[in-house]
C-alpha positions as CSV (number, residue, x, y, z in Angstrom):
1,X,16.2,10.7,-6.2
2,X,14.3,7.6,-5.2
3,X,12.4,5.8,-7.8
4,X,9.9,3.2,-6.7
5,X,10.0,1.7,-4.5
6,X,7.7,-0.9,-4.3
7,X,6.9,-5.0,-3.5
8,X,7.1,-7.8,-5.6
9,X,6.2,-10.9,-3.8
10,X,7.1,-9.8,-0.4
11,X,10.5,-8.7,-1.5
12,X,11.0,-4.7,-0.8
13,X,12.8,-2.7,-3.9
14,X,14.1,1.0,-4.9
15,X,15.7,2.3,-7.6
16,X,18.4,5.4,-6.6
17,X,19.9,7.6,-8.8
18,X,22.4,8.7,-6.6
19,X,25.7,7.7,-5.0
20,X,25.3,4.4,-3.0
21,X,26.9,5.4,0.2
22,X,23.7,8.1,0.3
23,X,21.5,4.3,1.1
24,X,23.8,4.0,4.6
25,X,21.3,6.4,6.7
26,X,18.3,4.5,4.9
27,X,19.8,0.8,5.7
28,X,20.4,1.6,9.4
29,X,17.2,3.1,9.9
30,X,14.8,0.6,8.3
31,X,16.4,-2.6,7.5
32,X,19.0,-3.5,10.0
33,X,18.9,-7.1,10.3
34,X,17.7,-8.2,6.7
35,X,19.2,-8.9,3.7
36,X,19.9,-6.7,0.6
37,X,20.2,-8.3,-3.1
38,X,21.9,-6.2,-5.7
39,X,20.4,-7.2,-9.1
40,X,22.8,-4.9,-11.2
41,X,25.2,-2.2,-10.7
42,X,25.7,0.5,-13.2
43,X,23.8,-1.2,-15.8
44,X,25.4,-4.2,-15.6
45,X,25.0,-7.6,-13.4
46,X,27.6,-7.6,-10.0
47,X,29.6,-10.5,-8.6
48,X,30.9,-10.4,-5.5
49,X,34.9,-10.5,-5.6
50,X,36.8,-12.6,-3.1
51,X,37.0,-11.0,0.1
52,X,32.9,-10.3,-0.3
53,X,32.2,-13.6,-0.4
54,X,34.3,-14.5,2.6
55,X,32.3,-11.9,4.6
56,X,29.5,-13.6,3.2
57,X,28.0,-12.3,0.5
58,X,27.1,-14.7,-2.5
59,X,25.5,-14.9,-5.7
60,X,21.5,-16.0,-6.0
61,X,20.1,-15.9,-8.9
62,X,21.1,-12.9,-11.2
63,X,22.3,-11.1,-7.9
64,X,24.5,-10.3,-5.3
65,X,22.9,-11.1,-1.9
66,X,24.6,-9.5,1.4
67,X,24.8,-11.5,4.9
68,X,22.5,-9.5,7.8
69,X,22.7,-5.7,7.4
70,X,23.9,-3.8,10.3
């Protein structure tokens, strides 16, 4: 189930209930080419470990923000 989504300042957001690996389809389709910022994951806040970071991930803020999308 998709909660949301919405806009806050330009920046796009949803809220899923669901597995992650269900966003896949969604992330190919619509937002190849941007950038996706994970401000928690299952209730709590996510830093990327090691080998994220060397494929470019890094921490902004409170969150988790990815290189490109593809």
């Amino acid at each position: 189930m998709i909660r949301g989504p919405g806009t806050i300042e330009g920046y796009e957001w949803l809220s899923r209930e669901r597995s992650l690996w269900d966003l896949s389809d969604l992330i190919t389709r619509h937002f190849t080419g941007r950038f996706l910022l994970i401000v928690c994951f299952d209730s709590s806040r996510i830093t990327p470990t090691e080998e994220e970071t060397r494929i470019g991930w890094r921490l902004v803020g409170g969150g988790m923000l990815s290189p490109p999308l593809t």
